[in-house]
N, C-alpha and C positions, 0 to 999 in steps of 0.2 A: 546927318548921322556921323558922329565921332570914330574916327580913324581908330581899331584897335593897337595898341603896341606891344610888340613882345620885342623885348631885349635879349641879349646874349653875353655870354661871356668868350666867343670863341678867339677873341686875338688874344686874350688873357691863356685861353689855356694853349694856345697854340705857344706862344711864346714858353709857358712852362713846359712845353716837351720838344724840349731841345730846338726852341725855336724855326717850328715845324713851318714851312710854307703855305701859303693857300693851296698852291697846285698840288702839292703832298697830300695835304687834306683833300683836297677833291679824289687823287687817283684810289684814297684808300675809302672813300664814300660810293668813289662813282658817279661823279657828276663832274661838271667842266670848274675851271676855278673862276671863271666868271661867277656859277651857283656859290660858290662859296661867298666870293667879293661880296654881293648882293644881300643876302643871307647874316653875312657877318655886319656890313655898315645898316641892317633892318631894314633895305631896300625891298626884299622878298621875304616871305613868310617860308619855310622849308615844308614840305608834306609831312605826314607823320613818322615816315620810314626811313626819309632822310635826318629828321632832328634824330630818332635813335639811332642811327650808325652815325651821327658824330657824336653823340654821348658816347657811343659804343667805342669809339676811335681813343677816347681822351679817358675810358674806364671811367665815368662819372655817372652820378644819377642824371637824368632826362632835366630834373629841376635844376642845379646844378650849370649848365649850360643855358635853357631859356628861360626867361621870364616873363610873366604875362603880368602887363600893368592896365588895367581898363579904363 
């Protein structure tokens, strides 16, 4: 069975807002910045509620930040 991929944009937009840190990202998600690390290099997959509150973080649509390539 083929590994699914979802990519991201989050060092892109993190960098566009005032070249934001992971650990920033994580304290205003709620999650550790390892989650982030992981998350951002497509290491881990984010739950649902995590991918929107970094949408939410960056004011972006949900598409916009992941992508799903099958």
């Amino acid at each position: 069975m083929a590994k699914l991929a979802i990519t991201n944009t989050i060092r892109i937009q993190r960098f566009h807002h005032n070249e934001m840190t992971q650990q920033q990202l994580a304290d205003r998600v709620g999650v550790t910045r390892q989650t982030i690390a992981a998350i951002e290099s497509a290491r881990y997959s984010p739950s649902l509620e995590v991918a929107f509150k970094i949408a939410a973080v960056f004011e972006q649509p949900l598409e916009n930040i992941f992508q799903f390539t099958p």
